[in-house]
N, C-alpha and C positions, 0 to 999 in steps of 0.2 A: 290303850297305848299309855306309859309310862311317861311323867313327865322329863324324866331321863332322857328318854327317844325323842321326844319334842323338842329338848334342849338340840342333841345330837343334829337333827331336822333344819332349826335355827340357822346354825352353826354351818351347817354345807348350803343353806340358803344365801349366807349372807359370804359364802365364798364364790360363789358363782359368777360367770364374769357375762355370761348368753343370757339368753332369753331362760327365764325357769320352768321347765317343764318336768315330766315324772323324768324321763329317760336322763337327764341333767343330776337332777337329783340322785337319781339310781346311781347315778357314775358316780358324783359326788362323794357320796357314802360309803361307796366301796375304798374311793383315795383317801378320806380322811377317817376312817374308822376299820381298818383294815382287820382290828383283833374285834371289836364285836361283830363282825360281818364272820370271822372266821367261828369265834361262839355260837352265832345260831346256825353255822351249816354243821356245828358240834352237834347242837341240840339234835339237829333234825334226823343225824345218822344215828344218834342213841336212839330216838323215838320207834326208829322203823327196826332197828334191828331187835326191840323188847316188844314188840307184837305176839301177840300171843297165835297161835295157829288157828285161823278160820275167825279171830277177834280182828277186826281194821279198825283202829280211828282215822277218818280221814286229817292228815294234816297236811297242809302246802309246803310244796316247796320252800326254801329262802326265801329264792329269786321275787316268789309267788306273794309270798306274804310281807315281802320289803318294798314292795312296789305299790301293796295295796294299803298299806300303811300310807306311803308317802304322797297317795293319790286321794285318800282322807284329809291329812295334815296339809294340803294343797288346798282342797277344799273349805276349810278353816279358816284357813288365812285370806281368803277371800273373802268373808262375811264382816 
């Protein structure tokens, strides 16, 4: 994780008005960072459509990988 992302992370933490949970978070990020959320679900359709036939890398979804991000950096801040 990017201290970028951490920053970004911060930043919808300290927007939050509930209890902070992932799903809080998750929402968060999608209102306040609307164009990097739209870049990595960029990423993720370039990824899969240059696949080579019978080659898979697995890679997660956004959804998948923004929430296990945020469920890390949650993690963190609790220590």
């Amino acid at each position: 994780m990017t201290s970028n992302q951490e920053e970004l992370f911060q930043k919808v933490l300290e927007s939050l008005e509930e209890k902070t949970t992932e799903q809080n978070m998750f929402n968060g990020y999608l209102a306040l960072f609307p164009e990097e959320w739209k870049q990595r679900k960029i990423l993720y359709s370039k990824f899969n459509r240059s696949k080579q036939f019978g080659k898979t890398i697995p890679l997660p979804k956004p959804e998948v990988s923004l929430r296990k991000e945020i469920r890390v950096w949650l993690k963190k801040q609790v220590l």
